[in-house]
DODOVEX-211095 format. One record per residue (C-alpha): residue number from 1; x, y, z. Coordinates in nm, 4 decimals, m for minus. Layout:
# DODOVEX-211095
   timar          x          y          z
     NUM          X          Y          Z
...
# end
This chain:
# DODOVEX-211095
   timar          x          y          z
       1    15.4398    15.3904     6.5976
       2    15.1216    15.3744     6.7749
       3    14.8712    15.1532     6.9071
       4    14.5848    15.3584     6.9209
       5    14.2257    15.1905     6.8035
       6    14.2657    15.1160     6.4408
       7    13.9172    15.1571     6.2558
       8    13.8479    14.8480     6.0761
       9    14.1424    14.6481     6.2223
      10    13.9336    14.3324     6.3131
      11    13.8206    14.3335     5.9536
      12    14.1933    14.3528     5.8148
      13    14.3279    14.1338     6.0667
      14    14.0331    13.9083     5.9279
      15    14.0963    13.8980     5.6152
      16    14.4455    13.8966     5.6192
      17    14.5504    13.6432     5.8516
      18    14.2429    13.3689     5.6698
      19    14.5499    13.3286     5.3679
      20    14.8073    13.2525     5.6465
      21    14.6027    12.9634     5.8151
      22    14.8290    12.6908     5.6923
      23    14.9418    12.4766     5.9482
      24    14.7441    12.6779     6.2226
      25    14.3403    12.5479     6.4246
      26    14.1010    12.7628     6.2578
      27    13.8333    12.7102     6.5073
      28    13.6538    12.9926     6.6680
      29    13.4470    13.0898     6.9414
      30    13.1363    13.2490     6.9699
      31    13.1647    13.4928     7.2873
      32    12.8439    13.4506     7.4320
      33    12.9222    13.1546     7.6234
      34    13.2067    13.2611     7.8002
      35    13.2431    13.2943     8.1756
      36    13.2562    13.6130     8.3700
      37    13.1412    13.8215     8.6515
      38    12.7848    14.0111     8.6055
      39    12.8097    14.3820     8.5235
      40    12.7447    14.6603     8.7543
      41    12.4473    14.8884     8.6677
      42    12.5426    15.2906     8.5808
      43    12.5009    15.5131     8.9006
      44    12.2077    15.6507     8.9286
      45    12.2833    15.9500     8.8306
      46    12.5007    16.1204     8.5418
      47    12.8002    16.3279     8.6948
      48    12.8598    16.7072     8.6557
      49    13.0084    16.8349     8.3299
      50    13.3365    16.6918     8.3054
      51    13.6674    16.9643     8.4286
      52    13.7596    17.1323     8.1296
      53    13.4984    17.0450     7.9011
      54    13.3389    17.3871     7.7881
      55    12.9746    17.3955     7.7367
      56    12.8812    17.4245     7.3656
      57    12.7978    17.7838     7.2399
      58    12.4574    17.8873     7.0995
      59    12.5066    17.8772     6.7240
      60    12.3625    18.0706     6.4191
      61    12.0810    17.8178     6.2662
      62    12.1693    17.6531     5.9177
      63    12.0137    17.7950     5.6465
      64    11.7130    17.6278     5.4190
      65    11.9589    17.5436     5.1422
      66    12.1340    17.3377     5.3765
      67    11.8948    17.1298     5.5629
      68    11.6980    17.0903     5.2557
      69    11.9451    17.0057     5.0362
      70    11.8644    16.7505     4.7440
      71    12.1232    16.4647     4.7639
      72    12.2151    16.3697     4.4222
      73    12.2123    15.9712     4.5013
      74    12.4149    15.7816     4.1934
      75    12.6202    15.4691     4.1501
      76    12.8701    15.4436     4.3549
      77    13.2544    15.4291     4.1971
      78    13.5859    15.2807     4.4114
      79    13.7068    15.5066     4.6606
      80    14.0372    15.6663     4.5895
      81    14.1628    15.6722     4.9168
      82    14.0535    15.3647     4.9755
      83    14.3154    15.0206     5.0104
      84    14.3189    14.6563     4.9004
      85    13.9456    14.4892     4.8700
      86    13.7999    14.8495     4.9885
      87    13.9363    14.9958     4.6541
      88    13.7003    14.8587     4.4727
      89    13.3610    14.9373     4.3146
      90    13.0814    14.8187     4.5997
      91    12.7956    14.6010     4.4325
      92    12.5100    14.7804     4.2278
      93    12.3208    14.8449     4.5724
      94    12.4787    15.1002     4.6732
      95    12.4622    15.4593     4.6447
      96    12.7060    15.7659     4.6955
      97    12.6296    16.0719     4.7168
      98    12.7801    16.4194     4.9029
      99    12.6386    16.6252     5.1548
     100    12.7212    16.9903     5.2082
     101    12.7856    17.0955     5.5159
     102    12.9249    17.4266     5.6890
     103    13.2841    17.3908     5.7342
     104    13.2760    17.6019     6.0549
     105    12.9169    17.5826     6.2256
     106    13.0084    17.9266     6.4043
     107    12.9981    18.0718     6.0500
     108    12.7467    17.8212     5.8384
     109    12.6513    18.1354     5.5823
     110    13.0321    18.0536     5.4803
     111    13.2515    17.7719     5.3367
     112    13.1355    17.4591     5.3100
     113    13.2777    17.1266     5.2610
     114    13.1842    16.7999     5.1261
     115    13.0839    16.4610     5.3477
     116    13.0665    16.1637     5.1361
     117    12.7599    15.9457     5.1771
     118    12.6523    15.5944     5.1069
     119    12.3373    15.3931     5.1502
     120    12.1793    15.0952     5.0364
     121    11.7793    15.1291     5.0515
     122    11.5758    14.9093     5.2779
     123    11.4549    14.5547     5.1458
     124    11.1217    14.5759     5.2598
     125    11.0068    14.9131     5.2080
     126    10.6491    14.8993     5.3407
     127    10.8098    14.8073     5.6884
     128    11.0728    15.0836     5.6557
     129    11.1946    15.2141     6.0478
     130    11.3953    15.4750     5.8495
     131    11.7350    15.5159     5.7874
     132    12.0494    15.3725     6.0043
     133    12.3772    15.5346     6.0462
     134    12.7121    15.3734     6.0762
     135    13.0357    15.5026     6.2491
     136    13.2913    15.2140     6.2035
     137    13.5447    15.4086     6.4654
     138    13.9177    15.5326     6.4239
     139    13.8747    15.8165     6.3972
     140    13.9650    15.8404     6.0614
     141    13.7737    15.5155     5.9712
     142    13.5852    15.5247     5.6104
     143    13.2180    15.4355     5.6259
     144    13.2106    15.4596     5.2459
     145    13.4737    15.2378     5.2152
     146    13.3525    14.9957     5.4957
     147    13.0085    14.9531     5.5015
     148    12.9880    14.7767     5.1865
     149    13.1852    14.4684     5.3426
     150    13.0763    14.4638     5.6533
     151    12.7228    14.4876     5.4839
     152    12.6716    14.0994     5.5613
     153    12.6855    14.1610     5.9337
     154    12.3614    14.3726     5.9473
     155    12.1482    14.1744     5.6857
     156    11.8636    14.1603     5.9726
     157    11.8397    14.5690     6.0307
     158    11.8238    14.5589     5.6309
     159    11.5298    14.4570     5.5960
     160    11.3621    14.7777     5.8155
     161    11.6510    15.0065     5.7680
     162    11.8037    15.2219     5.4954
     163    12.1689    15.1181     5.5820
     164    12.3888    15.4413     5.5638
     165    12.7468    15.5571     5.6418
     166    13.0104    15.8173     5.5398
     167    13.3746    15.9525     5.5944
     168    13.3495    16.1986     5.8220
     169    13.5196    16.5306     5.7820
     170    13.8656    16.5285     5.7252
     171    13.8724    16.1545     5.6342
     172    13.8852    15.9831     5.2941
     173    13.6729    16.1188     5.0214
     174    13.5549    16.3835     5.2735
     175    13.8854    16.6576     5.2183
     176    14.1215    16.3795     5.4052
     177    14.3960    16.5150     5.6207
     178    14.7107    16.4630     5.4470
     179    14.9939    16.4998     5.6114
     180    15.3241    16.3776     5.4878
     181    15.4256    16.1029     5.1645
     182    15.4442    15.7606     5.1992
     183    15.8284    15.7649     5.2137
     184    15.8249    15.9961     5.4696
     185    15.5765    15.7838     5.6449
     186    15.7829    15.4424     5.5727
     187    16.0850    15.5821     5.7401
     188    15.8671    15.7385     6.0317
     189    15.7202    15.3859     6.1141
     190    16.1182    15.2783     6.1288
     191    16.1930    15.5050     6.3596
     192    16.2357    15.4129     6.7783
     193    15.9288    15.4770     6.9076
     194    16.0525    15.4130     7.2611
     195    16.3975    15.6104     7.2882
     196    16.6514    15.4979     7.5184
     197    16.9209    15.8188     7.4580
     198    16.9271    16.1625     7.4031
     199    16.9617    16.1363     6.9905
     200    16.6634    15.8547     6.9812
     201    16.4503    16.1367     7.2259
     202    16.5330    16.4108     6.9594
     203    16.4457    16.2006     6.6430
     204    16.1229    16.1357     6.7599
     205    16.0171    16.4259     6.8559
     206    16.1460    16.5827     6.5610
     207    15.9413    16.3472     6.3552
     208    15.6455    16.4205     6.5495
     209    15.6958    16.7983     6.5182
     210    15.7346    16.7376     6.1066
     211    15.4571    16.5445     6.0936
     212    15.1839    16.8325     6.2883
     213    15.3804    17.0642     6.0444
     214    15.2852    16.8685     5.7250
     215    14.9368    16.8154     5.7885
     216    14.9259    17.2637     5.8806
     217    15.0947    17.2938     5.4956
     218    14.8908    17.0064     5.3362
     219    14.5961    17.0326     5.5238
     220    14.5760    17.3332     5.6837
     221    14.2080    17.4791     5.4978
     222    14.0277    17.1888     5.7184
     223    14.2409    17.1137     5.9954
     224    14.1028    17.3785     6.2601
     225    13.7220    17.1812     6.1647
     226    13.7934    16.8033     6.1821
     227    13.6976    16.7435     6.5313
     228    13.4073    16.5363     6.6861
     229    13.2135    16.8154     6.8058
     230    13.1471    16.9414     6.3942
     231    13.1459    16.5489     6.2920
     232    12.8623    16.5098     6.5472
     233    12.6839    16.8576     6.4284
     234    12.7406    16.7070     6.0796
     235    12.5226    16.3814     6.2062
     236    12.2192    16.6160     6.2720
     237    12.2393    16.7929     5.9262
     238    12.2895    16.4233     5.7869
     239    11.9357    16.3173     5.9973
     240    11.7644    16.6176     5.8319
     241    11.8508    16.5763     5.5125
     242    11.7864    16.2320     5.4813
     243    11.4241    16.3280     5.6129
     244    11.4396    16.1644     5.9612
     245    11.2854    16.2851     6.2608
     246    11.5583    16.0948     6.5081
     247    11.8723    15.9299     6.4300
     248    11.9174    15.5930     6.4624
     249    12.2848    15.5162     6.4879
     250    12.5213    15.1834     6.5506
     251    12.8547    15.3286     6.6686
     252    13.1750    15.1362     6.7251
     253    13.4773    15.2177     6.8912
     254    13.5850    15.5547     6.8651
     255    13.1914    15.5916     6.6436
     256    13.0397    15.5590     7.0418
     257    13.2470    15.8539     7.1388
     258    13.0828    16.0503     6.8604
     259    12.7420    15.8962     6.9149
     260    12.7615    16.0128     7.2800
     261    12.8769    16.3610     7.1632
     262    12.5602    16.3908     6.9417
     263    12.3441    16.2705     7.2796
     264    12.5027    16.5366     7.4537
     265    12.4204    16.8090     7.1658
     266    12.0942    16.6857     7.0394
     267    11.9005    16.4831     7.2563
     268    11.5800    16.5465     7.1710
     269    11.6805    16.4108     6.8223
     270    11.8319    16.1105     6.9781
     271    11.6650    15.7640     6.8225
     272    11.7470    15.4258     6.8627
     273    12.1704    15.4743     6.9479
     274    12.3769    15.1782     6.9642
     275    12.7187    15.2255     7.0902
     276    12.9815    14.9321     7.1153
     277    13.3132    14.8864     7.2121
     278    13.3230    15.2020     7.3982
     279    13.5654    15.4860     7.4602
     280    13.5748    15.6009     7.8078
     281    13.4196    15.9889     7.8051
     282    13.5989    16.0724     8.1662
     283    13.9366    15.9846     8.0180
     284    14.1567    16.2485     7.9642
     285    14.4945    16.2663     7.7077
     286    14.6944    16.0563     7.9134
     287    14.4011    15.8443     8.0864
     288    14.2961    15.6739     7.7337
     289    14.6508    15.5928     7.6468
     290    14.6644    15.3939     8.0290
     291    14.3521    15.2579     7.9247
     292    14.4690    15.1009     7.6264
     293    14.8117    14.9728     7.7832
     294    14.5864    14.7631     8.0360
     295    14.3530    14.6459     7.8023
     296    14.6034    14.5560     7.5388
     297    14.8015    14.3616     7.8513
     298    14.4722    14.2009     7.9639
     299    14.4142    14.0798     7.6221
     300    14.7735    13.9450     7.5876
     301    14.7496    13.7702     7.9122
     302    14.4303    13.5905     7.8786
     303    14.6202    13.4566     7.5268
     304    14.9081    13.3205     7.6981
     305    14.6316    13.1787     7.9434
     306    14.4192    13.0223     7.6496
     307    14.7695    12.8628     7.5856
     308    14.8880    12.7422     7.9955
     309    15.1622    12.9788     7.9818
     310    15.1306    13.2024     8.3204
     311    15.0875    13.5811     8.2399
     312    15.3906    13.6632     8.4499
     313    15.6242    13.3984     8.2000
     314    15.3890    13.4880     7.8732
     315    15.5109    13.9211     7.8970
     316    15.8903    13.8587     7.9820
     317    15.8468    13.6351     7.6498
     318    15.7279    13.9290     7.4910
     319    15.9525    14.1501     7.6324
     320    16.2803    13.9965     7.5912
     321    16.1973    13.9179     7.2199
     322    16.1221    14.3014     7.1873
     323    16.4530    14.3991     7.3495
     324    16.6300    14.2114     7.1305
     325    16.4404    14.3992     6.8255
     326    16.5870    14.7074     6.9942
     327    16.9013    14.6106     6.9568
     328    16.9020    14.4645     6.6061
     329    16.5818    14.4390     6.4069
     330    16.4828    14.0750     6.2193
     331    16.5309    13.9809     5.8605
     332    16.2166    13.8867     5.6596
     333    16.1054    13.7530     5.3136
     334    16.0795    14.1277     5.2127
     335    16.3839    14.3529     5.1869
     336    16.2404    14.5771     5.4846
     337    16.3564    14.4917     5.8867
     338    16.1205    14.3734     6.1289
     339    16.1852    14.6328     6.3821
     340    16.0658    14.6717     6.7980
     341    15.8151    14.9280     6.6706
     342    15.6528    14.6924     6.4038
     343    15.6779    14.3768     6.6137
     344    15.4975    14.5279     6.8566
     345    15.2373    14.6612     6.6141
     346    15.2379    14.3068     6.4711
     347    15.1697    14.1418     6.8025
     348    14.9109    14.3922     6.8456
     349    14.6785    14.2993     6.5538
     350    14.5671    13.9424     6.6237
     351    14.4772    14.0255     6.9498
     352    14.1626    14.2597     6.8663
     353    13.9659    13.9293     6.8394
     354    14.0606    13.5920     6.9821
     355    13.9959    13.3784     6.6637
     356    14.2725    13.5334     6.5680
     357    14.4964    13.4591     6.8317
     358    14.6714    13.1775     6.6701
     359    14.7840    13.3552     6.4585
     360    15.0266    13.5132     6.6939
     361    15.1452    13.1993     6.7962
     362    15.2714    13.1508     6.4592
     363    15.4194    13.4608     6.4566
     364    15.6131    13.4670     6.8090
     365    15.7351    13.1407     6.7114
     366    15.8675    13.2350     6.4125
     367    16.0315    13.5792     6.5315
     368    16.1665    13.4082     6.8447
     369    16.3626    13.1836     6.5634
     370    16.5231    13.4874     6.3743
     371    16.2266    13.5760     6.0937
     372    16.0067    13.8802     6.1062
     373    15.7986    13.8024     5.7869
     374    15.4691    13.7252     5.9679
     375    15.5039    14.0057     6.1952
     376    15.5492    14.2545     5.9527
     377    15.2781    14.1366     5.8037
     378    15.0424    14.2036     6.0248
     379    15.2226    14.4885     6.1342
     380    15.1975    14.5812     5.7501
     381    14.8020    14.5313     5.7508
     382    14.7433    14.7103     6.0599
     383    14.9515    15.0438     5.9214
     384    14.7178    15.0455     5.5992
     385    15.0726    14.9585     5.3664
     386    14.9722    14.7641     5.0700
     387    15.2092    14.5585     4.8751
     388    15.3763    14.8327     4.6684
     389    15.4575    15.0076     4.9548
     390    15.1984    15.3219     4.9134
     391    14.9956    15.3905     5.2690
     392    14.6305    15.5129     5.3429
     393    14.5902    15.8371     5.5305
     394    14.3831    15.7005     5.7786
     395    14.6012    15.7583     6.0644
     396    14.6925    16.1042     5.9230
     397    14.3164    16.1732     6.0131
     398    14.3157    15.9927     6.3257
     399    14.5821    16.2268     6.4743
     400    14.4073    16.5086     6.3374
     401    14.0950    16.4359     6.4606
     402    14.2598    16.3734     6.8319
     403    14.4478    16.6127     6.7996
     404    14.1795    16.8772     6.7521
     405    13.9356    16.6747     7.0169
     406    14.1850    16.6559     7.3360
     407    14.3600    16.9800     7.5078
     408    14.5723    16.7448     7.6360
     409    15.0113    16.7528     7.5725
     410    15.3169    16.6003     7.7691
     411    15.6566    16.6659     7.7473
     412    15.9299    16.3950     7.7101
     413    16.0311    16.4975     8.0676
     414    15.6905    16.4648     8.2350
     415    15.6788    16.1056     8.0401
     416    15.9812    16.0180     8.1320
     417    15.9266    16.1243     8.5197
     418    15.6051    16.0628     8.5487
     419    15.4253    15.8590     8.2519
     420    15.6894    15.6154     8.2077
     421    15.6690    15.4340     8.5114
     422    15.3481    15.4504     8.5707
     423    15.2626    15.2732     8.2327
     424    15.5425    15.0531     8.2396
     425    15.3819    14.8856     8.5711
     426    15.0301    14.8283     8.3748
     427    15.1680    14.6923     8.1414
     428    15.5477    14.6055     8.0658
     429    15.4970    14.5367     7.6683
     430    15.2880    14.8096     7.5931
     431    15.3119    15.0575     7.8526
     432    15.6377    15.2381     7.7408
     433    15.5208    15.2660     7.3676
     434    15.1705    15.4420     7.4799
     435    15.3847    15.6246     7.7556
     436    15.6030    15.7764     7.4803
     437    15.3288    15.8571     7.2740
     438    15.2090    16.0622     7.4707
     439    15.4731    16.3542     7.4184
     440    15.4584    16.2578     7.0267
     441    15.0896    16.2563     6.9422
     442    15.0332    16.5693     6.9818
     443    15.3717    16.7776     6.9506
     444    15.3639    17.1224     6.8669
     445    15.0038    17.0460     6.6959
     446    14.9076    17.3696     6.4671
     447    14.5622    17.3632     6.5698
     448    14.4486    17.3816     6.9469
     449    14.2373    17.0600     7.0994
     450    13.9238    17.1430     7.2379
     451    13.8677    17.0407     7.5824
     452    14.0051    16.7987     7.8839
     453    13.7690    16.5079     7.7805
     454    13.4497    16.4430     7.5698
     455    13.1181    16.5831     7.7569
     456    12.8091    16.2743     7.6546
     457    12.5374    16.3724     7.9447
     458    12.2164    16.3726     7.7849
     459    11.9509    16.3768     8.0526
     460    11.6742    16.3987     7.8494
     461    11.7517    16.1616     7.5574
     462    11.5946    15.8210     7.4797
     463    11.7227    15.5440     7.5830
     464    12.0979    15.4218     7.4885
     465    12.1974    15.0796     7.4192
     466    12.5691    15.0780     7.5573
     467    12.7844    14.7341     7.4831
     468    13.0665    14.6570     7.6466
     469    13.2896    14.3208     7.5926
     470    13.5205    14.2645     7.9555
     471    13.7978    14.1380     7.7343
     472    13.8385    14.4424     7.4913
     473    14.2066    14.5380     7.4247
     474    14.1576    14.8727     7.2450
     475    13.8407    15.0047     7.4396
     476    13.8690    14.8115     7.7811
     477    13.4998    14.7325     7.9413
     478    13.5499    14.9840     8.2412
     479    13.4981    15.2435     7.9820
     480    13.1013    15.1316     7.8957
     481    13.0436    15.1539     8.2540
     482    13.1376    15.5280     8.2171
     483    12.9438    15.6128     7.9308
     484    12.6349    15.4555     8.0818
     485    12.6734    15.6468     8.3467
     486    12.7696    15.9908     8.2189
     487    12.4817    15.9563     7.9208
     488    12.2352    15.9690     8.2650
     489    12.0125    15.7871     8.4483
     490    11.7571    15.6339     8.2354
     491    11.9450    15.7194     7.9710
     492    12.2638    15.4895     7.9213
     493    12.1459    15.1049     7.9082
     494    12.4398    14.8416     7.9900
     495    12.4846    14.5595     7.7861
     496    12.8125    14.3421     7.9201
     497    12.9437    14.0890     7.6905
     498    13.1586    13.8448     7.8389
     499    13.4097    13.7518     7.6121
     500    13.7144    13.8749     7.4102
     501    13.7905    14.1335     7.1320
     502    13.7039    14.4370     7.0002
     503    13.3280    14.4834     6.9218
     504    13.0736    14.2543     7.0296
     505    12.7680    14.2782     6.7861
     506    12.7680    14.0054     6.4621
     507    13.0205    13.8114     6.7443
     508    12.7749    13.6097     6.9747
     509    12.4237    13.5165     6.9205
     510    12.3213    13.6917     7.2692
     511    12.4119    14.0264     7.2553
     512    12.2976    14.0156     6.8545
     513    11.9700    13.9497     6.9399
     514    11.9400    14.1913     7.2010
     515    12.0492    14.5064     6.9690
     516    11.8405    14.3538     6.7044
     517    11.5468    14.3898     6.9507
     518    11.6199    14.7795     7.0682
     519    11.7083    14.8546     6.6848
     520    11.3872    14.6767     6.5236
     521    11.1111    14.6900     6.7598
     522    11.2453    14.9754     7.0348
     523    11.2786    14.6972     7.3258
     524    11.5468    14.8398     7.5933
     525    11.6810    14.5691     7.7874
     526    11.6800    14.6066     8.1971
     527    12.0043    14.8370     8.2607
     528    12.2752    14.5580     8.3795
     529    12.2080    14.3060     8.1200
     530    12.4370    14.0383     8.0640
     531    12.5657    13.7853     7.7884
     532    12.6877    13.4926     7.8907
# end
């Protein structure tokens, strides 16, 4: 298993957990009122290109039929890939339609492959800024799936704004990665993800070896091409073909990583960029797995503290009812085991936003008195499994998308030497899972990853609204600090949110009003800004 940033997992968790409220507070809180230390401003200047980040190659220039390609807009139909609510037919609204784009920019007089679009047209067209694209994160996250429903969120930038997403390459309706069949993936998400002897160590790396071997035999046409770097060159044919002179952009999660990419590359085309809940661009392979083990930690430690249960007596909770899933897994109302791995991918879930947190009060409870069913649950909606068992291939192009993105690789003896301990002292629940990971993730990958860590210095861009929450669990705050500061002075603009969860915009009046601002009317906040 892993516990890398799920696209869309605050939405799931959401939705899912609103049908299991019985017996359970469903009030909420609105994170712009909660306490905190004010932010640090960037350095004042952006750092040198990052070790082992190669600077991008001149490439040939796309040809006429590409950039001014006729988009043959129609009514959209339900996404195939798509699960659950997603798999339906959006509202009459919306649009689809597919872009072609090179499918290796070194060579765009050759193959090409398709990026599906969607859009619904601005409400008030005389007031029209022009068009605003969505990244919902992942990677591997469907835009065309998920800006429909999230729609709601960004009725405000509507009304001046063409709103617009897609799945970008390698994901969904956009030649997804496919790597293995749901069986394979059912027992795969069985498996010990943490191994404590030399047969556990082999069947998981095995798996991990099968699985980089099925995407190369399923996948193999567009695996060498899904990485950020084409994504973000895909962005800028996008921007010209929908007739935009700069991009305007809302990016979240693993979407700011690609939004800084496209600074970096084009910034002279740079707009109005928005990028919240933010991946760290200094972080290497191993660095964003520590990252998330000490932001998932924080996150479970400030909800034992909502609850006046010390942090120190909250995790050996945790941990003890973890070890004992080690050593025999929990019935549940389902014939399927609640096992360590999906506990701790259960326990995970609720904690991307803290209205959801009692939820996993429920569900500790529960485990802790012999049933699994509300852990697997969640576990369940956070894996993309629907209720006859088939999966989604999102995380089949998350990997691939990683995969192609980071150089980095670890063996099980440098984790276990080196990794292990290091990640079991941040953090004792989720440290040896990430820690682990590490030598899976990536094993024997077909395809070679591209540098050490993501280069986002764009000296001469506009200015870029960064937004970072301090109580993140997947993309911890220190990480918007870094961005800001590697986009370049003037350039990155810190917004801290003070509060908990994953994403902070359509979450607290505050910093709502302040992207609103820089999105509609181009007002930058002063660098250092803070919502409390």
């Amino acid at each position: 298993m892993t516990i890398r940033v799920r696209a869309g997992a605050l939405a799931a968790v959401t939705m899912l957990l609103a049908g299991m409220a019985v017996g359970c507070d469903s009030g909420s809180t609105d994170k712009a009122g909660d306490d905190g230390k004010n932010a640090e401003p960037p350095a004042p200047s952006a750092k040198a290109p990052a070790a082992g980040a190669p600077q991008q190659p001149a490439l040939p220039a796309l040809s006429a039929a590409l950039t001014g390609q006729k988009l043959g807009w129609k009514r959209c139909e339900a996404p195939v890939k798509a699960q659950g609510s997603q798999a339906k037919p959006p509202g009459k609204q919306w649009q689809c339609a597919t872009l072609k784009a090179p499918l290796d920019y070194r060579k765009p007089a050759g193959e090409t492959i398709g990026i599906a679009l969607i859009r619904a047209k601005v409400k008030e067209p005389s007031k029209r800024i022009g068009s605003l694209l969505f990244n919902f994160g992942g990677p591997g996250g469907s835009g065309v799936a998920g800006l429909p429903g999230a729609a709601e969120r960004f009725a405000t930038l509507h009304d001046r704004y063409d709103l617009v997403s897609f799945d970008p390459r390698g994901v969904a309706e956009s030649s997804a990665v496919t790597c293995r069949s749901d069986k394979e993936t059912e027992k795969s998400l069985g498996l010990d993800s943490t191994p404590d002897s030399p047969s556990e160590e082999k069947t998981f790396l095995d798996d991990s070896t099968a699985f980089g071997a099925g995407c190369a035999r399923l996948s193999g046409r567009v695996l060498p091409h899904v990485g950020t770097t084409s994504a973000a060159r895909d962005m800028d044919l996008m921007r010209q073909v929908l007739g935009d002179e700069k991009l305007h952009y809302l990016g979240f999660s693993y979407g700011t990583e690609l939004g800084g990419v496209y600074a970096h590359l084009y910034p002279k085309n740079v707009g109005r960029l928005v990028l919240d809940a933010v991946v760290d661009p200094s972080a290497d392979y191993a660095g964003h797995a520590l990252n998330q083990a000490r932001g998932f930690q924080r996150a479970l430690e400030n909800y034992f503290k909502s609850r006046d249960i010390s942090a120190q007596d909250g995790t050996a909770r945790v941990v003890k009812l973890l070890d004992r899933l080690d050593r025999k897994p929990l019935p549940t109302a389902e014939d399927r085991k609640l096992t360590q791995g999906l506990a701790l991918t259960g326990i995970v879930m609720p904690l991307y936003s803290e209205e959801n947190w009692q939820f996993l009060t429920k569900a500790l409870d529960e485990a802790e008195n012999g049933d699994g069913s509300r852990l697997l649950l969640m576990a369940d909606a956070y894996n993309d499994r629907s209720e006859g068992g088939s999966y989604s291939t999102q995380s089949h192009s998350q990997r691939a998308i990683s995969c192609a993105d980071t150089k980095g690789r670890a063996t099980a003896a440098e984790v276990r030497s080196r990794h292990l301990p290091e990640f079991t002292k941040v953090s004792p629940v989720f440290g040896p899972y990430l820690a682990w990971d590490l030598a899976g993730w990536c094993a024997d990958w077909p395809v070679p990853g591209e540098s050490e860590t993501s280069e986002v210095a764009a000296e001469s861009a506009a200015p870029i609204l960064v937004v970072g929450t301090t109580g993140d669990p997947a993309t911890p705050y220190e990480g918007a600090k870094k961005m800001a500061d590697e986009l370049g002075a003037g350039v990155g603009v810190l917004l801290t949110n003070k509060g908990e969860g994953h994403g902070a915009y359509g979450n607290g009046a505050c910093v709502t009003r302040t992207v609103d601002a820089y999105l509609l009317d181009g007002k930058v906040p002063a660098n250092g800004t803070t919502c409390s």
